[in-house]
N, C-alpha and C positions, 0 to 999 in steps of 0.2 A: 827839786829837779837838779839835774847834775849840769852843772852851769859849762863845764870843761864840754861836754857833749854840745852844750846853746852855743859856744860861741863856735864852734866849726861848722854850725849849720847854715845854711846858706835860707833867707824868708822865702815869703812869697813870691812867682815871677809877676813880672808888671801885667796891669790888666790886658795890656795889648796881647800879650805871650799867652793870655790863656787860652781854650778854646770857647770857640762865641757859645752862650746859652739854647740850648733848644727846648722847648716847652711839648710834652704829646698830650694832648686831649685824648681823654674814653672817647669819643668820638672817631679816632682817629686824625683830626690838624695837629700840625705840625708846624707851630712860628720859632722864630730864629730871633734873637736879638745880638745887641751889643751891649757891651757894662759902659754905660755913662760915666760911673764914680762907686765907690765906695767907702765906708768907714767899720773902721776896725776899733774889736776891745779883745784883749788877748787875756786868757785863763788858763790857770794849769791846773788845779785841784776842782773836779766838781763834785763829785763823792769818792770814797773809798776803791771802787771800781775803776776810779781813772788816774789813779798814781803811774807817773811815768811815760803823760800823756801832756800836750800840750796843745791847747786850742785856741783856736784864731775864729772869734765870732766877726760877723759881716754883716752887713744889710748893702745892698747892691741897689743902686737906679740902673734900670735896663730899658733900652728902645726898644721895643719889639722891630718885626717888620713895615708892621700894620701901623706905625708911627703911635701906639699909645706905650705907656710908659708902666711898668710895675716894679715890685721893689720884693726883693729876694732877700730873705732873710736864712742866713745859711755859716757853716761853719765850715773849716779846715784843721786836721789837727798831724799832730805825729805822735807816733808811738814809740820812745827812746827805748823801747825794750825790744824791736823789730830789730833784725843785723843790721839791716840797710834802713834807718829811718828815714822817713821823705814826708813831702804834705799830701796829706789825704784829703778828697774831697767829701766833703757828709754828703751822699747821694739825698738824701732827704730834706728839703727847705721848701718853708713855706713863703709864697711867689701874690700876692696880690696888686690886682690894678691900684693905680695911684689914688682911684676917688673911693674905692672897697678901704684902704690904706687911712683914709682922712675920718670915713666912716665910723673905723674901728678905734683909732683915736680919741675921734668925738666922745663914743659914747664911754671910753674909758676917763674921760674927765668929769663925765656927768657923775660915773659912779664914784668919784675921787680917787679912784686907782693912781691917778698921774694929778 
């Protein structure tokens, strides 16, 4: 990556600055939360395809409204080939409840994945 382009770029804005989460259920509901916290691992190569790109992985704890908690696993990235590069959000992250979260955990230890 062209470091002269990284270092005039400006990161992430603070969780505050973002806009709050909204969730739509096929159903039609519609909860709201807020980002409690997050943690970050930044990547620039993930294949071939993404030269020129630079991504900021996430996993997010969010309040809902409804006072349960899930955890949002999602990315941001920029495109240095774009005029104007910015952070883009991946519309696409997968969002599960905190106990779906500990579940899925679990049974990754039984298979020794983790």
């Amino acid at each position: 990556m062209d470091k002269e382009k990284w270092e005039n770029f400006k990161d992430l804005k603070p969780i505050e600055q973002r806009s709050k989460p909204t969730f739509k259920y096929p159903d039609g509901e519609i909860l709201n939360g807020i980002i409690i916290d997050e943690i970050r691992v930044d990547s620039q190569i993930i294949d071939e395809n993404t030269t020129g790109k630079t991504y900021c992985n996430l996993v997010q704890k969010i309040k809902l409204e409804d006072e349960r908690f899930i955890f949002r696993f999602c990315y941001y990235y920029i495109n240095f080939d774009n005029e104007t590069p910015r952070w883009i959000f991946g519309q696409y992250a997968l969002a599960l409840l905190e106990k779906k979260y500990k579940e899925l955990i679990n049974k990754m230890k039984e298979k020794g994945w983790i």
